[in-house]
Each structure stands twice: as C-alpha cells, then as structure tokens.
VMD Tcl script that draws the C-alpha trace (Angstrom):
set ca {
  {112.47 -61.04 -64.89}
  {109.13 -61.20 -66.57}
  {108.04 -62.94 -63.46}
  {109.00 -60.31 -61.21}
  {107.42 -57.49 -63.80}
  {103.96 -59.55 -64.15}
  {104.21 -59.85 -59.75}
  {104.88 -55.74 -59.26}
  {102.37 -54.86 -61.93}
  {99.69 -57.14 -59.93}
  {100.48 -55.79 -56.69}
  {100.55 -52.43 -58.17}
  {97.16 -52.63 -59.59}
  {96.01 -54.06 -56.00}
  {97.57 -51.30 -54.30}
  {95.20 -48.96 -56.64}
  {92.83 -50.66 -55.99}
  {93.00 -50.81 -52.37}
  {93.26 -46.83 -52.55}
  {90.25 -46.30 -54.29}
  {88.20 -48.34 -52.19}
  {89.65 -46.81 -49.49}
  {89.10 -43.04 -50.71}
  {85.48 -44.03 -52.44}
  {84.40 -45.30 -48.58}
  {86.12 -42.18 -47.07}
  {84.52 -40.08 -49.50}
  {80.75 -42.49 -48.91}
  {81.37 -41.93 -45.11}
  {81.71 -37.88 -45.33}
  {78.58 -37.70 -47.55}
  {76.54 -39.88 -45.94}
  {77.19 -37.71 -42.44}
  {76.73 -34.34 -44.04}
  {73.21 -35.75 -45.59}
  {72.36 -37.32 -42.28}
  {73.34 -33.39 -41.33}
  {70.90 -31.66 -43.50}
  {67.95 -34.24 -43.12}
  {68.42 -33.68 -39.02}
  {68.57 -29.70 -40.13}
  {65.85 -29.05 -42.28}
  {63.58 -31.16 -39.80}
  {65.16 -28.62 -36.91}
  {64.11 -26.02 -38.92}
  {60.79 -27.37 -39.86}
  {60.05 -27.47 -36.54}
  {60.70 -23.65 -36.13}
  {58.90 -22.34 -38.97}
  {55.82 -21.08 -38.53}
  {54.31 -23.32 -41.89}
  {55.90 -26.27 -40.39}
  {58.16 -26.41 -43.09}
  {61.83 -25.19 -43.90}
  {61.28 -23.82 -46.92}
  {59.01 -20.87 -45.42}
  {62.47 -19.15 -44.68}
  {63.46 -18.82 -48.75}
  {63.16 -15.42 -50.23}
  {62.55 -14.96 -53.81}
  {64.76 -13.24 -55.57}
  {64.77 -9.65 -56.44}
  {63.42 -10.85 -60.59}
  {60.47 -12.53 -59.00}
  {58.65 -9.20 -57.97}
  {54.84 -10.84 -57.83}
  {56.44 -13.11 -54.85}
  {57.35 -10.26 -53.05}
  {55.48 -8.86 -50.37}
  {53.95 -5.50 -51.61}
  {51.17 -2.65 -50.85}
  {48.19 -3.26 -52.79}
  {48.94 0.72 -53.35}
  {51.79 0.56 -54.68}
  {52.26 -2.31 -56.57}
  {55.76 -3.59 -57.98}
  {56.52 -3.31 -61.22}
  {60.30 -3.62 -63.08}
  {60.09 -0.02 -64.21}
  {59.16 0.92 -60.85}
  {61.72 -0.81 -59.35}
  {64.28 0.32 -61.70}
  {63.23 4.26 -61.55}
  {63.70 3.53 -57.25}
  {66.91 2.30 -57.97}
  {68.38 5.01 -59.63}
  {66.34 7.72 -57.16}
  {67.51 5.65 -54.08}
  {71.58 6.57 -55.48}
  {70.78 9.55 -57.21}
  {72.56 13.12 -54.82}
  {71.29 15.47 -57.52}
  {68.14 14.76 -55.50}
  {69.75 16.04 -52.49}
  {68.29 19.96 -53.09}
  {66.79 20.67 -49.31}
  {70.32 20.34 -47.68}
  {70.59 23.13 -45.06}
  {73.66 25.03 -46.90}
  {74.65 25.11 -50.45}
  {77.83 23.24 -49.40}
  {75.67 20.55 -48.81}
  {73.07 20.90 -51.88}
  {73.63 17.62 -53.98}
  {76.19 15.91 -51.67}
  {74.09 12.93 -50.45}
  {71.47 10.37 -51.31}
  {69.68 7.36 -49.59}
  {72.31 4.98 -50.53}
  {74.77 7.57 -47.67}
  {73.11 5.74 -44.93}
  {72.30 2.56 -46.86}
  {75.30 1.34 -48.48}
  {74.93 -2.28 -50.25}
  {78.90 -2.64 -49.34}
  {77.69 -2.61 -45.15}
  {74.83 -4.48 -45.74}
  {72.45 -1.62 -46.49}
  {73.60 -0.30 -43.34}
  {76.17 2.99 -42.64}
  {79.58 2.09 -42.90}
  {79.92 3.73 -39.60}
  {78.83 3.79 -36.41}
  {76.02 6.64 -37.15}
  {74.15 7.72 -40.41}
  {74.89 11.29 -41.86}
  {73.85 12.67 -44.35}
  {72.85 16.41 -45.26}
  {76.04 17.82 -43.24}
  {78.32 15.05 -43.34}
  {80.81 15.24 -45.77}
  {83.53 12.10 -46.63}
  {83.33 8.23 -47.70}
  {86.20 6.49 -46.71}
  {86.79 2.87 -48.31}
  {83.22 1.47 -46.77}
  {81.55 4.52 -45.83}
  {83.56 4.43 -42.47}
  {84.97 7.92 -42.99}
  {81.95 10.02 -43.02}
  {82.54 12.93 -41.03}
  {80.93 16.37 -40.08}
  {81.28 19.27 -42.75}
  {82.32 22.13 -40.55}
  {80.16 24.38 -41.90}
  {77.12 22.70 -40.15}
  {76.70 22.64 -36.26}
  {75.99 19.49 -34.64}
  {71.96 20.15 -34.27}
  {71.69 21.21 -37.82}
  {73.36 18.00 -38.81}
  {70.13 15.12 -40.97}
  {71.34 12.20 -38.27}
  {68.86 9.72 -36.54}
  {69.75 8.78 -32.70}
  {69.36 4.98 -33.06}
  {71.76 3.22 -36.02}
  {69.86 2.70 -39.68}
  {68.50 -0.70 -39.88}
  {69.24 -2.59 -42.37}
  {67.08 -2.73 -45.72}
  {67.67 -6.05 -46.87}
  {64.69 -8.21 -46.92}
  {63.23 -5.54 -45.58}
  {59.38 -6.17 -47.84}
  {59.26 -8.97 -45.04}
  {58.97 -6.08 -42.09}
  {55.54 -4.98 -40.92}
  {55.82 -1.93 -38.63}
  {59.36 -0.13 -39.46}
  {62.49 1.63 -37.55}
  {63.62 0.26 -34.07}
  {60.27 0.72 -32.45}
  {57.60 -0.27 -35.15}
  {56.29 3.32 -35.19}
  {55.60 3.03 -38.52}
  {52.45 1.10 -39.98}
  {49.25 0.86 -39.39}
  {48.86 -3.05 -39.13}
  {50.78 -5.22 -37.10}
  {51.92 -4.12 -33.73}
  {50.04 -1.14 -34.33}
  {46.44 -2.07 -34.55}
  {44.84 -0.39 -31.80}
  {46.88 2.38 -31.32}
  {45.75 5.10 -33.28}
  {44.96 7.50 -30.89}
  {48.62 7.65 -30.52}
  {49.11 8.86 -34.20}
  {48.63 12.23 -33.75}
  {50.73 12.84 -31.45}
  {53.89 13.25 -33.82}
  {53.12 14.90 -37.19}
  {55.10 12.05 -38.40}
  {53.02 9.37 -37.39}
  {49.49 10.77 -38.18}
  {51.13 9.27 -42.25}
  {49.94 5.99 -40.47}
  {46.41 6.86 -42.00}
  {46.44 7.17 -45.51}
  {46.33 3.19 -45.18}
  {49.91 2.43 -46.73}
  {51.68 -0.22 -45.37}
  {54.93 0.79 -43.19}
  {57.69 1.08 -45.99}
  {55.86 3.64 -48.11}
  {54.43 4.92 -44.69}
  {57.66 5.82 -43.45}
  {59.24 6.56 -47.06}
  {56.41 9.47 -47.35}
  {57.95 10.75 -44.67}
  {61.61 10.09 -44.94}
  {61.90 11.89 -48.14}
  {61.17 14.98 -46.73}
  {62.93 14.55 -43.17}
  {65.99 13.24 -45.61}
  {65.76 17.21 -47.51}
  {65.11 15.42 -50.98}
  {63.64 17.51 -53.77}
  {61.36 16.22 -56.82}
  {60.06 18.92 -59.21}
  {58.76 18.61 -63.02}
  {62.45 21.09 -63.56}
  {65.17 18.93 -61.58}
  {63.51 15.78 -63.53}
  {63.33 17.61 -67.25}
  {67.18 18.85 -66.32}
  {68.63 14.87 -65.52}
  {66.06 12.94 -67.62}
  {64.04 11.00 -65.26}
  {61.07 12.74 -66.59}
  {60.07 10.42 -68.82}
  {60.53 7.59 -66.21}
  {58.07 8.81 -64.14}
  {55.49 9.62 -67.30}
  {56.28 5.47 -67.71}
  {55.66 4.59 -64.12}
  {53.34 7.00 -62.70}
  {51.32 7.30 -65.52}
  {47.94 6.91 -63.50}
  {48.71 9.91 -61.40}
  {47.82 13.35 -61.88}
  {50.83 15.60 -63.45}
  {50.81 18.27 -60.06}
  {51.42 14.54 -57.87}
  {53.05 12.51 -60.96}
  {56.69 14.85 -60.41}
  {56.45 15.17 -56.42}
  {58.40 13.54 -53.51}
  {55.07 11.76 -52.98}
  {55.80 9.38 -56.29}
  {59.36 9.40 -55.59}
  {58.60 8.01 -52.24}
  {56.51 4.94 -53.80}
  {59.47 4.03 -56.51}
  {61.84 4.06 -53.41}
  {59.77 1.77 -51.67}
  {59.10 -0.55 -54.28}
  {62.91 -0.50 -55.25}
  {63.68 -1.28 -51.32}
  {61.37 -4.12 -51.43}
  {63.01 -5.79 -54.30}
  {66.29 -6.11 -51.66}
  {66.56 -9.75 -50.86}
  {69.51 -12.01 -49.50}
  {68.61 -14.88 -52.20}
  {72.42 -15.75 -53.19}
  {73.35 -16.37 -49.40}
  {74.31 -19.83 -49.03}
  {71.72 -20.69 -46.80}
  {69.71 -19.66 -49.10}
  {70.91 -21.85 -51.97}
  {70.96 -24.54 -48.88}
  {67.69 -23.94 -48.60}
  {66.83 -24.53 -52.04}
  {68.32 -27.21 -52.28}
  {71.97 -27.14 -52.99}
  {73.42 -28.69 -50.31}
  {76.63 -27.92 -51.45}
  {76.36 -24.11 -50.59}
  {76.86 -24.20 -47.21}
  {80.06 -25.84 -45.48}
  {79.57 -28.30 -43.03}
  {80.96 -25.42 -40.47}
  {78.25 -23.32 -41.10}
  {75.26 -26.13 -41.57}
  {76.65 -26.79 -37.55}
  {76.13 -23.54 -36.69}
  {72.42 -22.97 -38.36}
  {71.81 -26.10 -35.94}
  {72.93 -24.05 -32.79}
  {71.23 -21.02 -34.42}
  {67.98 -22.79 -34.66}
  {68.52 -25.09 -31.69}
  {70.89 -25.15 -28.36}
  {71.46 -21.14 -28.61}
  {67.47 -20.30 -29.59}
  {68.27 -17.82 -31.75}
  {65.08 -18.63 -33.35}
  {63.24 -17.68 -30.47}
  {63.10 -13.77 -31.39}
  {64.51 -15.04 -35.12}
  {62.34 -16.72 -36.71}
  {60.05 -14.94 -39.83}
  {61.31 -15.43 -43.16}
  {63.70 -12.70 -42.85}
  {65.15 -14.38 -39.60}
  {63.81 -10.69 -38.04}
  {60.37 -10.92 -36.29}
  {57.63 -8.18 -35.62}
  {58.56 -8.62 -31.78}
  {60.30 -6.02 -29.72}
  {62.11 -6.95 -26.32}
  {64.81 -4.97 -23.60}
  {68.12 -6.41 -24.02}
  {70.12 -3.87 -22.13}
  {72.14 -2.52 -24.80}
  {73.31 0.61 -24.96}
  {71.94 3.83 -26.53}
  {73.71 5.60 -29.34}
  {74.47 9.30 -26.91}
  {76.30 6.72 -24.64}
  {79.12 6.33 -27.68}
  {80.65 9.38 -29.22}
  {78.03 10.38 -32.09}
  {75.99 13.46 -33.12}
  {73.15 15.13 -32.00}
  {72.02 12.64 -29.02}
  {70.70 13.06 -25.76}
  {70.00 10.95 -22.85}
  {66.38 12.91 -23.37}
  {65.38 11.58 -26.88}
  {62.56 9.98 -26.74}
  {64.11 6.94 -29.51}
  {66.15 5.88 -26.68}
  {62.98 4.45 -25.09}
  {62.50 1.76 -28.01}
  {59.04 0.97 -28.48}
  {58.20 2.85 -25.09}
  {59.07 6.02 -26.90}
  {56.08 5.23 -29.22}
  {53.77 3.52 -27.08}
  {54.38 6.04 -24.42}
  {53.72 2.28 -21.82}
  {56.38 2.30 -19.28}
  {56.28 -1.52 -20.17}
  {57.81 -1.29 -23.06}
  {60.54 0.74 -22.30}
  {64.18 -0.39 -24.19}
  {62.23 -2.73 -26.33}
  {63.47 -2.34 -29.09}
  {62.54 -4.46 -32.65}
  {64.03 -7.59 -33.95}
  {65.96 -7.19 -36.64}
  {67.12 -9.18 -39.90}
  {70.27 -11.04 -40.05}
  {71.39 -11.13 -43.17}
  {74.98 -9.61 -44.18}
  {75.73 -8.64 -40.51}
  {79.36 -8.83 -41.31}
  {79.08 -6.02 -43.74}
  {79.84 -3.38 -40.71}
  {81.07 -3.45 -37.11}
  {78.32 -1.59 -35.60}
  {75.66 -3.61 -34.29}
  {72.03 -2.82 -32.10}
  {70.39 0.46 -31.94}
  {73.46 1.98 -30.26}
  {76.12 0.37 -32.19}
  {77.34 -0.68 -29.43}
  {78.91 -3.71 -30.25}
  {81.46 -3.32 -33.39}
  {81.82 -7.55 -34.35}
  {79.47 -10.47 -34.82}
  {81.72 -12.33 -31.62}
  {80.89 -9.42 -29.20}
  {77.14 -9.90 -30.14}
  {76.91 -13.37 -29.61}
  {79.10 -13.29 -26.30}
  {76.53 -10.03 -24.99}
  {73.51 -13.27 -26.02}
  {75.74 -15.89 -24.10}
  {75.82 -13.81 -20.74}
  {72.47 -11.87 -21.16}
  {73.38 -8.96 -18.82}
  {72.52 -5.87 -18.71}
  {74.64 -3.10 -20.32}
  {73.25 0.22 -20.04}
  {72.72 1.50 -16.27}
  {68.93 2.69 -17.20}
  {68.39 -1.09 -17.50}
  {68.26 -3.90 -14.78}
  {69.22 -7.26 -15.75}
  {65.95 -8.20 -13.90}
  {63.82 -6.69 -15.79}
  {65.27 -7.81 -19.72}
  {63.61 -10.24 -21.69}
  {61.99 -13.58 -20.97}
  {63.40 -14.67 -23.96}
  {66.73 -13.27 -23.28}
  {68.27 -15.84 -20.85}
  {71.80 -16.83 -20.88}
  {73.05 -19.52 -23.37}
  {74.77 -22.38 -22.71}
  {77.41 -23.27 -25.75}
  {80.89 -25.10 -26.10}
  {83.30 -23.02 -27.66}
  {83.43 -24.76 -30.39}
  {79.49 -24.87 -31.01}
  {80.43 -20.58 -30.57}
  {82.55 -20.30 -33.59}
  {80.23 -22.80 -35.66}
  {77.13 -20.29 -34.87}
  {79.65 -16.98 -35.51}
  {80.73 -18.73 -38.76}
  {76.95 -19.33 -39.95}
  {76.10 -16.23 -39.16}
  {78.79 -14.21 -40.60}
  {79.00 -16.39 -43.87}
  {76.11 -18.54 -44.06}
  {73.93 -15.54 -44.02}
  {76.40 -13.12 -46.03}
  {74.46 -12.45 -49.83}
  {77.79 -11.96 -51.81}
  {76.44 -9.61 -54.57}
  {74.28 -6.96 -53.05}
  {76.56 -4.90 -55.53}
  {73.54 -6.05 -58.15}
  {71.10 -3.40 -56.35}
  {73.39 -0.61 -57.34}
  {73.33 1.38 -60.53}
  {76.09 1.48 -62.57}
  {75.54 5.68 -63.34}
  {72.59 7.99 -61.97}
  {71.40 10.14 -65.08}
  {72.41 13.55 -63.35}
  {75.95 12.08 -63.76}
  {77.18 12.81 -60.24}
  {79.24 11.04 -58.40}
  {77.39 8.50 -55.90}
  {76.13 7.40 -53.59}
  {77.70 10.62 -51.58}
  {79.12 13.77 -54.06}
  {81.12 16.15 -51.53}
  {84.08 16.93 -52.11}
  {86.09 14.65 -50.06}
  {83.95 11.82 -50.82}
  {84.69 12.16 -54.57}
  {88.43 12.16 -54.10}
  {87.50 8.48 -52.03}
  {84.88 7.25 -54.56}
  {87.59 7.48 -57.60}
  {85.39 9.84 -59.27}
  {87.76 12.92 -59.79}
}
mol new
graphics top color blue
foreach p $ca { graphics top sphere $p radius 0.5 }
foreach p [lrange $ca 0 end-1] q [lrange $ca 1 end] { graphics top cylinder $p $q radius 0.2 }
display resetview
C-alpha cells in the first residue's frame, strides 16, 4: 500500500510538473511572438514618423501644459486652462441667442460633447435654436420657434477637438491661420470678414475662436461675470490686459483656446503602447496599427502626431445638404472644401485630414456625415469610389487608391481604430458644475428633463 501511495504521489508530482513546463513554454511562446510583434511595430512606425522615430506620435498629457503646442500670445497656464474649461460648458454665456427661448440654452460643449468624442452626438451641430439632448447628444432637435435660416448650424459636421493644439490651419478647409497652408494667401483674407482675423498674427485656434465666439452668440460683460463669479477668474488670468478688453469675448476667446489645447488622447492604449506598456494594447489591435501603418496606408494622409495631417485631398464623399440637415444648400460655398477658400478650381472637395482619435464616440463620420460607423469608413477607403455625383472617381486623390486587405486584416484595422485609439476618460475635461449653476452643457427645457437636472 505504501508502495502504491509513494508511486501515485511521484507520478502526481511529474504530472505537475509536466503541466507547468508545458503552460510556462505556452505562456514563453505567446510572449515571445507578441514582443517579436511590437519590435516589428514600433520599427513600422519608425519608419512613418516624420523624426524617424515612434515615439514622435505620443501626446503629453493634458497636466504637462509647457509640452503642448501653444501661441506665443496666448500662452497656457492651469488657471487659464481651468477658467476655458468652465467657459467652454458654461450656457449662462449663451446671451446673443436669436429669441429669449433660446437665451442661456447652449454652450460650446452642444456641439463638442467629450461623450462623442468632442464631436455632436448627431449628425449636425445646433446650437442657438436647437433645443433637446437625448442620451449622447443624438436628440438635438429644432425649437419651433426658430425657422430653419435663423437656426447657429455650420454646413460641414464639427471636427473633432481632441488633440486639436496639434492642428495648424483649422475647420474642414484650413481657412483659418495664417501659417501653414496659408502662407501666401493673404490677399484672399479679405474677402470674408471672417478671415481678415488671420492678421492679428494668432495662430488658427485663437484665430478662429475670436471669431467663433461671436458667430456662436456668446456674451462676456464685467455684469454677467460679477452676477456668476467668474470675475475674479479673469482678474487672475487676464491680469495683463486692460479692464475695457480684460471682461470681453476677446479674453474669453483666448481661455477657450488654451482650455481646447489642453484636449489630448494620452490614456488611449496606443498611447500607453506607445509609452511603453505593451500590455495596453491587445494583440488584435497591435495587428491592426500594423495594417494602419502598413498594407492599408492609412499613414499616408495619417501621419502627424495627432494621426491628422495639414493635407487636404477629394475623396468623393458626400456633402452635408445631400442628408436631411438644416440650413444647407448645394450653393454653400463649404461644400467646395478647401476650393471654397482658395477659390482654385484645383482644390475643389479637398477637404482636411482629420484626427482619429475616439472615432467611435459617434456614427457620423466626414464633412457630410455621411457615413454613420467606423466599418462603412474603412469599406468607402477599401473601394475608393466616388460618392457624390459632383465628383468623378477620376479625378480623387493620388493617395486615395483602393486597398487591398483580407477580411480578417479588416476587422484587426476596425478594432485598432475603434479601441486602440478610443481615450476612455475624456469625461476628465468636463466640469463637475459651471458657477452660474445651470444645467450643462445644453439648458432648454427638454434637454434638462434628459440631462437629470430637474
């Protein structure tokens, strides 16, 4: 008997044994192909960069202001920051709206919601005349009181502002900016009232933020900031300005700007990836960042540290009038893309190359949000043919060719993009109150009852 005992107890121990060498060379097998997978990626990626190196594509995070790209104007500070963070959410600015139904209803955060990305929740920004939230933003609608032309809407889809310090001429066709794609064309600055901003030598996000403020029907007086208590805010951050410019849209412009800035995708897993956790990223998505950056040259047009670049190419996409939405024409001149700026018949429908970050925040994708998932985008790339009837397939973009992908190396790009790239706490730009102690980031009505806050 103890025979028998002493010979199971050996083989047992053997068998153990036997398993863990087995597991400890299944386990040496998986590790050693997903670090054979990130050497082979970071050199793919190397290769891409324009330093040579991958780690040109890590942001800083939104602490780490003095790595930040900034104007030399309008320097970031944390108070700064802060006080653009609260104005950015803040509808008791909203004092311009067209009807007193719409007086203190919206903010900047209507159109640029951190839960879609910084993006609308829907297919089309609205704000002074819109009325509604929704779960996402989704159910913004039109207050009836407004008619469609007096409704504050833009005819392309909102861009996203994430990472957003990283862009050099802004909105879908760089208008904004006087550096960049627009050096050497400033005789073409005073032809829209907007654009002759482009002078006063700010860099494209204050540029266009001087303007938006006031296109956007927001209000800053020395009153409306003694009456919520930002005054002493401003007296902290604009302290080097005048008092008759210190409590104007002007400085409320700069501490949006600088808060907008501070917007970076740092907690996406490629980011921690790219800093060195290899860990972050599954081995799903580290495939599909290899077909991103490789077989399906997405880094052709993809490839600044925002994975956006300053380029602007005709892809055929649709316009926004050609979808139900408000106030569009086949006649607006944004339809035209950087044409509409230019005024070059070359660069008609080229439009800018956005950031990629958080695209799976909301279904509405391109200027016309005319694709509503990540799959339809990628399977528009794959054919690369022409959409919209204004535009022949013949004449799109030399670096819009059709892409050649296995089905499976598809879903691996779709997951990377829609995971790999997803920042999971953009929910730390956003304020936990505003100090006029409305409801945010829209205050109608309706979109209190879907915000919780009556």
């Amino acid at each position: 008997m103890k025979d028998n005992y002493y010979s199971s107890q050996i083989k047992l121990s053997l068998g153990c044994l036997l398993a863990v060498l087995l597991i400890g060379s299944c386990a040496k097998d998986v590790t050693s192909e997903e670090v054979q997978l990130d050497v082979s990626l970071k050199r793919l990626i190397s290769n891409v960069a324009p330093t040579g190196n991958y780690d040109y594509y890590i942001v800083p995070d939104n602490t780490e202001l003095d790595l930040i790209p900034q104007d030399l104007r309008n320097p970031l500070t944390p108070a700064k920051v802060e006080l653009g963070k609260m104005l950015f959410f803040e509808t008791g600015l909203a004092m311009e709206a067209r009807y007193s139904t719409g007086i203190g209803t919206y903010s900047c955060a209507t159109c640029h919601l951190p839960e879609a990305g910084f993006r609308p929740g829907a297919p089309q920004g609205v704000a002074d005349g819109g009325e509604g939230f929704g779960l996402n933003g989704e159910n913004r609608v039109k207050n009836n009181v407004y008619t469609e032309d007096e409704l504050d809407t833009q005819s392309a889809r909102p861009l996203s502002l994430i990472n957003v310090a990283y862009v050099t001429n802004t909105f879908w066709n760089g208008q904004f900016g006087s550096r960049g794609a627009n050096e050497g064309t400033e005789e073409l600055w005073h032809e829209l009232e907007e654009l002759e901003l482009n002078s006063l030598g700010y860099e494209a996000i204050e540029t266009q933020n001087i303007e938006g403020v006031q296109v956007h029907r927001i209000a800053t007086t020395k009153s409306l900031l003694d009456q919520y208590g930002y005054t002493e805010m401003y007296d902290e951050v604009f302290s080097d300005l005048r008092e008759e410019d210190r409590y104007s849209t002007f400085a409320t412009s700069l501490a949006l700007s600088a808060y907008i800035r501070s917007i970076t995708s740092s907690k996406a897993p490629f980011q921690e990836w790219l800093k060195g956790a290899s860990e972050a990223m599954s081995m799903q998505e580290k495939l599909g960042a290899e077909v991103f950056f490789g077989k399906a040259r997405c880094s052709n047009c993809h490839y600044e540290q925002n994975l956006g670049s300053n380029e602007f190419h005709r892809l055929g996409v649709k316009d926004l009038y050609q979808r139900p939405s408000f106030s569009t024409s086949a006649s607006d001149r944004r339809n035209l893309g950087r044409g509409g700026f230019t005024l070059n018949e070359e660069d008609y429908y080229k439009f800018k190359v956005p950031q990629l970050y958080n695209l799976a925040d909301a279904p509405f994708y391109f200027h016309g949000s005319s694709k509503h998932s990540i799959e339809e985008v990628i399977d528009y790339k794959i054919d690369a043919i022409s959409e919209n009837p204004n535009v022949d397939s013949g004449t799109l973009s030399d670096k819009f060719l059709p892409i050649e992908i296995s089905e499976e190396e598809r879903e691996n790009l779709i997951i990377f993009l829609k995971s790999g790239l997803r920042d999971p706490d953009l929910l730390r730009y956003k304020p936990a109150f505003v100090l006029s102690g409305n409801c945010f980031p829209n205050n109608d009505f309706q979109s209190r009852v879907d915000l919780g806050c009556l």
